[in-house]
NUSEMAR-798761 format. One line per field, with one value per residue (C-alpha): residue number from 1; residue in three letters; x, y, z. Coordinates in nm, 3 decimals. Layout:
residues N
nr <- NUM ...
rest <- ALA ...
x <- X ...
y <- Y ...
z <- Z ...
***
This chain:
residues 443
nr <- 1 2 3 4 5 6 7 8 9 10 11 12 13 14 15 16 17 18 19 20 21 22 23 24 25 26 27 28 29 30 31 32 33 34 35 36 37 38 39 40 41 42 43 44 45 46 47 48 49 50 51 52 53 54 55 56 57 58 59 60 61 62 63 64 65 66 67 68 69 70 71 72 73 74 75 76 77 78 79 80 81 82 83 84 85 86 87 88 89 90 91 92 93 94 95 96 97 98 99 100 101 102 103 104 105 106 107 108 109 110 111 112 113 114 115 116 117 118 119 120 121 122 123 124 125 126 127 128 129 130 131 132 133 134 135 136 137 138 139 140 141 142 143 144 145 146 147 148 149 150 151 152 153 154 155 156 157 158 159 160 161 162 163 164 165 166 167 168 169 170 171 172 173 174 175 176 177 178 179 180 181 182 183 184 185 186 187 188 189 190 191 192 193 194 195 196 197 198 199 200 201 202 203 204 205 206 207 208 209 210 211 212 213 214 215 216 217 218 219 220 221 222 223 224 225 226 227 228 229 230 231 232 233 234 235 236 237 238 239 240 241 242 243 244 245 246 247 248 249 250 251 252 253 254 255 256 257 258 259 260 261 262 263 264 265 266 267 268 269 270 271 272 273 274 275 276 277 278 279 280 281 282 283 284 285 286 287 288 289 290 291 292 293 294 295 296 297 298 299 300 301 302 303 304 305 306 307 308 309 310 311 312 313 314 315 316 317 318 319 320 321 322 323 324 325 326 327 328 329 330 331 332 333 334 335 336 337 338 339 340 341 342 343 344 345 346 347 348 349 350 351 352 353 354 355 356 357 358 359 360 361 362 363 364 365 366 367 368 369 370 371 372 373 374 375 376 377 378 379 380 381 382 383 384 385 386 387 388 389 390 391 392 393 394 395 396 397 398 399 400 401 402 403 404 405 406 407 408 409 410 411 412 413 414 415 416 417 418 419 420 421 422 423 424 425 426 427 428 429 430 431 432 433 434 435 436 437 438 439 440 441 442 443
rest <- UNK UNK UNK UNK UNK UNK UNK UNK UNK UNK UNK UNK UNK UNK UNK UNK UNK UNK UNK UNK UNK UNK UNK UNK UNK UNK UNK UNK UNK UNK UNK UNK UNK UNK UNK UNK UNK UNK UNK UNK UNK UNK UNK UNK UNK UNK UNK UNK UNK UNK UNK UNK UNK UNK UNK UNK UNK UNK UNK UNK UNK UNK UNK UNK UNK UNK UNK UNK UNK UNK UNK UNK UNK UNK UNK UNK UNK UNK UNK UNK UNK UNK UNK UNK UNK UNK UNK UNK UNK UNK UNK UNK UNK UNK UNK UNK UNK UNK UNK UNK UNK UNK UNK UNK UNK UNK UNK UNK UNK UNK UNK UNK UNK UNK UNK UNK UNK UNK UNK UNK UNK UNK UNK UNK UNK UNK UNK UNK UNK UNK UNK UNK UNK UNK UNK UNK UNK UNK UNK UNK UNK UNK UNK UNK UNK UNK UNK UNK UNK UNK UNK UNK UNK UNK UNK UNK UNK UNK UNK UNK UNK UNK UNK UNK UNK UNK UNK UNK UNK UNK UNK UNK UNK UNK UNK UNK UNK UNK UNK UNK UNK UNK UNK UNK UNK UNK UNK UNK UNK UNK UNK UNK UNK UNK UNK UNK UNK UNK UNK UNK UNK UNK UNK UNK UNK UNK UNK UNK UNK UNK UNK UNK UNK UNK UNK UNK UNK UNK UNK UNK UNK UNK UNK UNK UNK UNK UNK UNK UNK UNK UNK UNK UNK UNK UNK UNK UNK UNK UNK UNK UNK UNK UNK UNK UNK UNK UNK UNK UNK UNK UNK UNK UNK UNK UNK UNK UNK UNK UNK UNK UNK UNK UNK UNK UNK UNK UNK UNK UNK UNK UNK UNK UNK UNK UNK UNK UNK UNK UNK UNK UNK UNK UNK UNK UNK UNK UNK UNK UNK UNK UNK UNK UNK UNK UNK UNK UNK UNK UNK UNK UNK UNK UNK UNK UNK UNK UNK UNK UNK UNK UNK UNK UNK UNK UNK UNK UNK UNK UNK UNK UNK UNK UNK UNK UNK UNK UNK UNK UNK UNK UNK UNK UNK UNK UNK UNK UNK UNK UNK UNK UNK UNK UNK UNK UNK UNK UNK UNK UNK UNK UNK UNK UNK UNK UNK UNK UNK UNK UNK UNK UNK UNK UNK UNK UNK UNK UNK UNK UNK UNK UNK UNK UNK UNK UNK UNK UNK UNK UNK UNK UNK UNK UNK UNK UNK UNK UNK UNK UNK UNK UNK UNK UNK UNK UNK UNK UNK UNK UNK UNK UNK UNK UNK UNK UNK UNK UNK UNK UNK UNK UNK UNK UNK UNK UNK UNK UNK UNK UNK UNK UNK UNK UNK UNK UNK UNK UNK UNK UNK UNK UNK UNK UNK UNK UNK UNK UNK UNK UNK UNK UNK UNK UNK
x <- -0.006 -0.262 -0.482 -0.749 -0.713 -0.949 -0.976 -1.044 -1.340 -1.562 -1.862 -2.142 -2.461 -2.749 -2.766 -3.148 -3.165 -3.581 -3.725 -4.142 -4.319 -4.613 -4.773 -4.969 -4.657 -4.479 -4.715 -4.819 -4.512 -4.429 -3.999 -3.940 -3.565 -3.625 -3.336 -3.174 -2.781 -2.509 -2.204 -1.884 -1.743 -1.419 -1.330 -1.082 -0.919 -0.668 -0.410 -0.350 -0.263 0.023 -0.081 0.053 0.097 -0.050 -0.190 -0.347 -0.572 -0.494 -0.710 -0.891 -1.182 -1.488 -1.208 -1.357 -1.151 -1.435 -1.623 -1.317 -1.322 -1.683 -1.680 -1.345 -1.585 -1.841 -2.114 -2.076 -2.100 -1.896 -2.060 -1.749 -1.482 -1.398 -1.266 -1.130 -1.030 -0.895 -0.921 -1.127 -1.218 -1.341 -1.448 -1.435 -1.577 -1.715 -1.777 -2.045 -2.099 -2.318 -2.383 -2.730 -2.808 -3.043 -2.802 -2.543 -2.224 -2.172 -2.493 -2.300 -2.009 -2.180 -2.372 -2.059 -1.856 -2.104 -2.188 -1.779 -1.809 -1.707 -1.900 -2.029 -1.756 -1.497 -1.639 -1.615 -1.250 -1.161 -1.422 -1.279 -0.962 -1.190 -1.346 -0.971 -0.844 -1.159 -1.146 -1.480 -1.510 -1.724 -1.960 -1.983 -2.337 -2.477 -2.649 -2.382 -2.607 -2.462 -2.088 -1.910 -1.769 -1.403 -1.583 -1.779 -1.452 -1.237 -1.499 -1.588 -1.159 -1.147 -1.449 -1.305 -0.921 -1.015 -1.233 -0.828 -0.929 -0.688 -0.791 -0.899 -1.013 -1.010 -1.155 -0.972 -1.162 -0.851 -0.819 -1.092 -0.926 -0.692 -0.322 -0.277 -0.550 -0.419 -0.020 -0.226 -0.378 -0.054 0.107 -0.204 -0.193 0.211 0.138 -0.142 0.044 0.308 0.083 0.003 -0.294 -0.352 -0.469 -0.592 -0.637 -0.791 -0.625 -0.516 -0.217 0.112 0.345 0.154 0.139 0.558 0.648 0.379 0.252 0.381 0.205 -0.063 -0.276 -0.359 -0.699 -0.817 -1.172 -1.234 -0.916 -0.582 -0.308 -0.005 -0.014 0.303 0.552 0.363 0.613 0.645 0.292 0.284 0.512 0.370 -0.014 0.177 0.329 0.020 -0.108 0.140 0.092 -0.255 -0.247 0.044 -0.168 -0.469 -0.252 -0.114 -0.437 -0.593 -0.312 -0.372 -0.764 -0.628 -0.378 -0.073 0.167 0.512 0.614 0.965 1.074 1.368 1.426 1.754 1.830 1.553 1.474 1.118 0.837 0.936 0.638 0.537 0.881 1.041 1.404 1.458 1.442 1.815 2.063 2.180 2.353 2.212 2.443 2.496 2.899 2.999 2.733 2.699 2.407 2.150 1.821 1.624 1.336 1.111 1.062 0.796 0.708 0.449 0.344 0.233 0.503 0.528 0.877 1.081 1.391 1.652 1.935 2.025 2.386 2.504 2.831 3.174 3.311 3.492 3.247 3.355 3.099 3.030 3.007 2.950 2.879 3.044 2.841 2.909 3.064 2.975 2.728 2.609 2.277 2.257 1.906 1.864 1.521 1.333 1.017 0.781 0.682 0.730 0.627 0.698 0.868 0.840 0.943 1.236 1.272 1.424 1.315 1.511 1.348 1.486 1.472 1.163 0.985 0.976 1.062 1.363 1.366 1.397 1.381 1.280 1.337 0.986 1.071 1.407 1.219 1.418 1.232 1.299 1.182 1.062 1.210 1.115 1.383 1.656 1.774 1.966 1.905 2.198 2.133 2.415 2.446 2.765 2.753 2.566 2.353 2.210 2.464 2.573 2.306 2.143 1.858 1.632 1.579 1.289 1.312 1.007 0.898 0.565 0.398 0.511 0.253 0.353 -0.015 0.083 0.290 0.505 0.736 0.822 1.046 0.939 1.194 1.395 1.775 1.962 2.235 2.502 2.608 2.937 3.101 3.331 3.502 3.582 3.290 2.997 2.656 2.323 2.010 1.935 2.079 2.385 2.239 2.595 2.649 2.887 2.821 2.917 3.008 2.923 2.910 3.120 3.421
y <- 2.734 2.470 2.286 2.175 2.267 2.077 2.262 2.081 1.842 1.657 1.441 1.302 1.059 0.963 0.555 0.498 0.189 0.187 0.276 0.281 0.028 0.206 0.585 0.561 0.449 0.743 1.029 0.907 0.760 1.020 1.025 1.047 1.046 0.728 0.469 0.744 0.692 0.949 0.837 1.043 0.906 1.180 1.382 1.616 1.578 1.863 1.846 2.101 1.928 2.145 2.215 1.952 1.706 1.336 1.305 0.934 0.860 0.525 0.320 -0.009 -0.043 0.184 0.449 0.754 0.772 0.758 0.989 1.270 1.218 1.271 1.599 1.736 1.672 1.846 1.577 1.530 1.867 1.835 1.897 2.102 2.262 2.404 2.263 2.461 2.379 2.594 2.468 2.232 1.942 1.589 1.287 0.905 0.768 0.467 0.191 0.362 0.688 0.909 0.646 0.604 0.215 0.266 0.461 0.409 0.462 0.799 0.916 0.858 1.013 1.388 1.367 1.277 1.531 1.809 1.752 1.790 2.105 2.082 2.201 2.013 2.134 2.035 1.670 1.672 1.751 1.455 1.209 0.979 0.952 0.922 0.599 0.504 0.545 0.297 0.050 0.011 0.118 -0.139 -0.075 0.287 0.243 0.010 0.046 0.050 -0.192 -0.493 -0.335 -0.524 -0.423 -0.362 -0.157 0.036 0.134 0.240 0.425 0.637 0.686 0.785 1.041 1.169 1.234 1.361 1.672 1.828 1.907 2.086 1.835 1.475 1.249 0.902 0.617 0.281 0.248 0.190 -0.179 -0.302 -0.219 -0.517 -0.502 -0.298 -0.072 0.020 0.066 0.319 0.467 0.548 0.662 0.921 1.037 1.063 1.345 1.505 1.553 1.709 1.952 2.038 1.878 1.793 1.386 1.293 0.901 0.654 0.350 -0.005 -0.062 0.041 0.007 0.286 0.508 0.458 0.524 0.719 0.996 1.297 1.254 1.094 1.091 0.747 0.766 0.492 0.526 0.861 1.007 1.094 0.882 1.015 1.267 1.357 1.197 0.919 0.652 0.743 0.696 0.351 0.240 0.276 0.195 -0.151 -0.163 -0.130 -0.380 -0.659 -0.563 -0.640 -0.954 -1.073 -0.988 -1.167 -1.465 -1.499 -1.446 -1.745 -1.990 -1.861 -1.953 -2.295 -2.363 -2.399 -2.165 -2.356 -2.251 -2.464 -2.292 -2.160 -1.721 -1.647 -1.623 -1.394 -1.016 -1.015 -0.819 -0.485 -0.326 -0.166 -0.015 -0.215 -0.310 -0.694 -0.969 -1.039 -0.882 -1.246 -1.263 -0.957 -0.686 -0.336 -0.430 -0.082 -0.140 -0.492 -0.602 -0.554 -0.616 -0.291 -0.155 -0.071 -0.399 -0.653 -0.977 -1.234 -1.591 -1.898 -2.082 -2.414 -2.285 -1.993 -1.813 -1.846 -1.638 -1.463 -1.374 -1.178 -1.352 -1.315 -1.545 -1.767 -1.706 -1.437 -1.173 -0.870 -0.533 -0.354 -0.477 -0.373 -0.277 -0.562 -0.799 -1.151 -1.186 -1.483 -1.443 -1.788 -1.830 -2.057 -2.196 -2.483 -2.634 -2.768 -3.031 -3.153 -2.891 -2.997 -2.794 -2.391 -2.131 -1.867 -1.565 -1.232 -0.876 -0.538 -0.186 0.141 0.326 0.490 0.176 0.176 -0.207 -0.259 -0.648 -0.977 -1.364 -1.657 -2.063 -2.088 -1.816 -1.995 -2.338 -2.437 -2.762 -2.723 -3.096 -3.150 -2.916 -3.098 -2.944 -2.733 -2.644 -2.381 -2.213 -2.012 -1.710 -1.614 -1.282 -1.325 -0.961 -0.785 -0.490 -0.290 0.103 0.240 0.332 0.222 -0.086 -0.262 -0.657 -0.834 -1.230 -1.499 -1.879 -1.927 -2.271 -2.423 -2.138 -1.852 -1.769 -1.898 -1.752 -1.952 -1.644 -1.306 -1.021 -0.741 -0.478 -0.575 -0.577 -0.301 -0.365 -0.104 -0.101 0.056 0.213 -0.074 0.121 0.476 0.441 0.664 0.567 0.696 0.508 0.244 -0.074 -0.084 -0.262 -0.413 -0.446 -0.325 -0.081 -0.138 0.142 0.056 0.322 0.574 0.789
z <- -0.331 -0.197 -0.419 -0.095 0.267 0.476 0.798 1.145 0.918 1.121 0.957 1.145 1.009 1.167 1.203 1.243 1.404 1.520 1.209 1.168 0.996 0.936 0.855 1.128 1.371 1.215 1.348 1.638 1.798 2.088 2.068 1.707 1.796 1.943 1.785 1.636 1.684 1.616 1.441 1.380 1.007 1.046 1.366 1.306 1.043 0.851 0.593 0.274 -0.119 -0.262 -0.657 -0.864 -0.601 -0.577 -0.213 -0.097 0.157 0.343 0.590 0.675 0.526 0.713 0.829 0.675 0.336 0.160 0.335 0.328 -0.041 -0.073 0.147 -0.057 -0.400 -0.234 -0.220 0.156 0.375 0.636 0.997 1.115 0.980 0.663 0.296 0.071 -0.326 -0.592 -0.921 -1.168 -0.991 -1.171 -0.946 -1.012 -0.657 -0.783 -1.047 -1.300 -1.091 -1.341 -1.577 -1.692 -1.767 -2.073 -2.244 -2.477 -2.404 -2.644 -2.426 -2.130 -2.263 -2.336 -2.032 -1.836 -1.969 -1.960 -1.574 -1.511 -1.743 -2.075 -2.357 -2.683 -2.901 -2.666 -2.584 -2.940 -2.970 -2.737 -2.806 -3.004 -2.763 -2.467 -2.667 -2.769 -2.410 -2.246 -2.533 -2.606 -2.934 -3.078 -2.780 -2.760 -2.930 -2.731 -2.379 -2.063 -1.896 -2.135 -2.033 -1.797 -1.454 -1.648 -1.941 -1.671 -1.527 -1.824 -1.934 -1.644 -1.576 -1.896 -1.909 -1.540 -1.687 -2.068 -1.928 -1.846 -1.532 -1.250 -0.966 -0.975 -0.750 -0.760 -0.525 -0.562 -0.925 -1.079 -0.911 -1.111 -1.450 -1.573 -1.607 -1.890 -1.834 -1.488 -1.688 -1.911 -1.596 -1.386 -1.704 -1.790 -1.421 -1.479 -1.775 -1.595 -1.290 -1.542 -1.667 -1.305 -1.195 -0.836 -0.807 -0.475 -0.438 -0.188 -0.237 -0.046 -0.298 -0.057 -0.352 -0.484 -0.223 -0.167 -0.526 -0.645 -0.389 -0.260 0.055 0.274 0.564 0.736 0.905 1.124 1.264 1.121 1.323 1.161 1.265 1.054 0.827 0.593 0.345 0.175 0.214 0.583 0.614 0.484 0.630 0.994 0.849 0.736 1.109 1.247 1.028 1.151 1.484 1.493 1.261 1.536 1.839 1.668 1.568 1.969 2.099 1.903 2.009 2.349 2.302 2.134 2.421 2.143 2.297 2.324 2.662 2.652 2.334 2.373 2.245 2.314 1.971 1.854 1.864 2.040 1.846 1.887 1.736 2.031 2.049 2.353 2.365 2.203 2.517 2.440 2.208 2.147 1.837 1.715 1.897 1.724 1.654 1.523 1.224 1.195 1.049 1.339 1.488 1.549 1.761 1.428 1.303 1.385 1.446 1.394 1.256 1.381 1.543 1.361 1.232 1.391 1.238 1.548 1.368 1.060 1.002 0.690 0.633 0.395 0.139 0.424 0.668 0.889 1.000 0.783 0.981 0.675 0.310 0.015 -0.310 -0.569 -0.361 -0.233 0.013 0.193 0.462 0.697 0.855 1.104 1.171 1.400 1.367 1.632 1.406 1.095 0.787 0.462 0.188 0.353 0.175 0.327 0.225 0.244 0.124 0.146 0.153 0.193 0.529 0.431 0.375 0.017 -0.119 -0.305 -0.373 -0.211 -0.283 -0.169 -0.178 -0.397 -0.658 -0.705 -0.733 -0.483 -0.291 0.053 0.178 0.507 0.826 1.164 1.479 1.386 1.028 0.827 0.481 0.314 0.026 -0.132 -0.352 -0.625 -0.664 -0.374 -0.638 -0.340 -0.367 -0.054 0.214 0.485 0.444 0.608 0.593 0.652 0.673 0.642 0.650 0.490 0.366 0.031 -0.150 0.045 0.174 0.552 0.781 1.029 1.127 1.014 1.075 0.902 0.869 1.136 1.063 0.917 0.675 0.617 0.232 0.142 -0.194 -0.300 -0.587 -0.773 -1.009 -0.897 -0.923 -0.798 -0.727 -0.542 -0.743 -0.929 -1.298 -1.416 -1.733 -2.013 -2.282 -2.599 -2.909 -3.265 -3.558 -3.355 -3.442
***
C-alpha cells in the first residue's frame, strides 16, 4: 500500500516584482496586475512512497524540493493535481519551525507535541527521552532564544520523531546536527522505519541517498528528471553534476584562451557524458573483459595535469583481463603536466554498478609526497590482496592539488573492472574482510 501519491502536482507563486509604495498608489493605480510574474516552482511531478519506505528528494538548490515537501505536509496547496497521504504525518522543514523564542524549551516541547497530535499524558510518557534524545537537559528551562543553531535542531528532530508518528518528513535539518547527533539520527530513523514508518527526506548528502533510501526522484527546475531506485537516481544527478562543472570549467579556459591545442589524446577516453563513443579506443579496448573505458563515465578538470593511461596490471606486469578476488593487483597511471605542479595528489575510487561507493585511495591519504610532475610521469597502486568479491565495478581515477580541493583531471566512473572468485570459500557482500577466527572456551 502507498504511504503518499502525488498525482500530476503542479505549484505556481506569484513573483510581484512592481510593488506600490503608497495607499494611495495602491487604489488608484489602473493595472493592479501590473509587475505581477507567474512562476511554476513544480510542473508535473508524480511518484507514490510504498509504507515503510525511505523516499529522498534530490536537486540543486531552488529545484522545487522544498516546495514538494511543503505541498506533501499540506502547508503548500498545490495548483494542480492531487496528493494523497495515509497515515500520521510529523514535519521537520526547518531550523526552529514551531518554536516560540520567549519560551522555554519544556514550553516548546508541549506545544510542539500537541500541534503534531499527542495528548498531555502522552508528551508526558516520552518527555524526558525527548529531552535525553536533544541533549539539552540543563536548558530545557530556559528560553530557546539563548539555544544555539545545534540545540535548535536536536530539539525540534527530536520533538518531530518522539510523537511515533506513521510518516515523517524531514528537510536537510539533520546537516546542522554534529557528528554524533546525526549517528543518533540515522540510527532512530533505522528503528522507526522498522516499526513501519514512512520517512521522506530532502537531502544534498549522495552517500545517503545510495545506502540509505529506497527510492528517489531528482527534480531539476521544478520538473522530474529520474524517478526510481535511489542509488540509480544519484548516480545520474552526480553525472549531471560533472557534466556541467566540466562544461563550465572548458568554457572558462575558452574565455581565458588556455586551451592546449597541441596536446596530444590518443591515449584518453573523451568525456563521454553525453553518451558519445570515446575519440579513440587507444589502450582502452574491450579485450574480452579487460579492464575498460565506458560510455557512462565522465570527464573534467583543468588541464594542468592529464591521466594519459591507466592499466590494471599482474604481479610481472602482464595485462589483467579479469581480476581475481584476493590477489595482487597493481593499477599504473600515467599522467603529463603542462607545467610544473608541485606535489598532486592521484587517486582512485571504486563503486558498484549502481553508483554506490565502495572505497578508493589516494597518494595524500597514504602521505605519500608526490614532488613536483612537469611533462610526462607515472604513479603505480598496488593492492597485496585485491578485497573487492566477484562482480562487476566501476573505477574512477583523479589528480587534484596537494589538498585535494582542485581538480586537474578526472574520470569519474569510467573503467569497469571484472572481479572473479579466486577460491572455494563463499562469501557475500561486497569486500572480502580477511582475517582468521579464533576458538577459545569451546568443546
Amino acid at each position: 500500500m502507498s504511504a503518499i501519491v502525488v498525482d500530476d502536482v503542479s505549484k505556481k507563486f506569484r513573483l510581484q516584482t512592481d510593488r506600490a509604495h503608497s495607499v494611495k498608489e495602491l487604489v488608484t493605480r489602473r493595472d493592479r496586475s501590473a509587475g505581477t510574474d507567474q512562476f511554476w516552482a513544480l510542473r508535473h511531478v508524480s511518484f507514490e512512497i510504498p509504507e515503510g519506505s525511505m523516499y529522498a528528494l534530490v536537486g540543486h538548490n531552488g529545484c522545487g524540493k522544498s516546495t514538494l515537501l511543503r505541498c506533501i505536509a499540506g502547508i503548500y496547496q498545490p495548483t494542480e493535481g492531487s496528493i494523497t497521504a495515509n497515515g500520521r504525518m510529523s514535519t521537520l522543514l526547518e531550523l526552529g519551525a514551531g518554536f516560540h523564542p520567549d519560551l522555554t524549551g519544556r514550553e516548546n516541547v508541549y506545544m510542539n507535541a500537541t500541534i503534531l497530535g499527542m495528548g498531555r499524558k502522552q508528551i508526558d510518557r516520552v518527555f524526558d527521552d525527548i529531552v535525553e534524545f536533544a541533549g539539552v537537559s540543563e536548558f530545557i528551562d530556559s528560553p530557546v532564544k539563548i539555544y544555539s543553531s545545534g540545540m535548535y535542531v536536536r530539539l525540534g528532530f527530536s520533538v518531530a520523531v518522539h510523537v511515533d508518528p506513521e510518516i515523517l518528513i524531514i528537510d536537510e535539518v539533520i546537516a546542522v546536527g554534529d557528528e554524533q547527533f546525526q549517528r543518533r539520527c540515522f540510527d532512530h530513523l533505522y528503528d522507526l522505519r522498522k516499526r513501519g514508518t514512512t520517512v521522506v527526506v530532502v537531502t544534498h548528502g549522495m552517500d545517503t541517498v545510495q545506502t540509505m533510501c529506497d527510492n528517489a526522484i531528482w527534480l531539476d527546475h521544478g520538473v522530474p528528471q529520474l524517478e526510481g531506485p535511489a542509488p540509480k537516481v544519484a548516480q545520474q544527478y552526480l553525472m549531471a553534476v560533472n557534466r556541467a562543472e566540466a562544461e563550465g570549467d572548458s568554457s572558462r579556459q575558452l574565455a581565458g584562451g588556455d586551451e592546449d591545442d597541441d596536446h596530444d589524446d590518443s591515449e584518453v577516453p573523451a568525456d563521454n557524458g553525453g553518451g558519445d563513443e570515446p575519440a579513440s579506443t587507444g589502450d582502452y579496448r574491450d579485450r574480452a573483459g579487460a579492464p575498460s573505458i565506458t560510455d557512462a563515465g565522465t570527464h573534467w578538470g583543468s588541464g594542468e595535469v592529464r591521466i594519459t593511461a591507466v592499466d590494471v596490471l599482474a604481479p610481472d606486469g602482464s595485462e589483467l583481463v579479469n581480476i581475481n578476488s584476493g590477489s595482487q593487483v597493481r593499477i599504473r597511471i600515467a599522467l603529463e603536466s603542462s607545467v610544473a605542479v608541485e606535489n598532486p595528489t592521484v587517486g582512485i575510487a571504486l563503486h558498484t554498478e549502481g553508483g554506490v561507493h565502495v572505497t578508493g585511495t589516494n597518494t595524500r591519504l597514504s602521505n605519500l609526497e608526490t614532488g613536483v610532475v612537469d611533462g610526462a610521469a607515472a604513479v603505480e597502486f598496488t593492492s597485496d590482496r585485491f578485497p573487492l568479491l566477484p562482480g562487476s565495478y566501476m573505477m574512477s581515477v583523479a589528480i587534484e592539488d596537494a589538498f585535494s580541493q582542485h581538480t586537474y583531471d578526472r574520470y569519474d566512473m569510467a573503467w569497469r573492472l571484472n572481479v572473479r572468485q579466486s577460491s572455494d570459500k563463499v562469501i557475500h557482500g561486497l569486500v572480502d574482510v580477511g582475517g582468521e577466527w579464533e576458538l577459545s572456551g569451546f568443546r
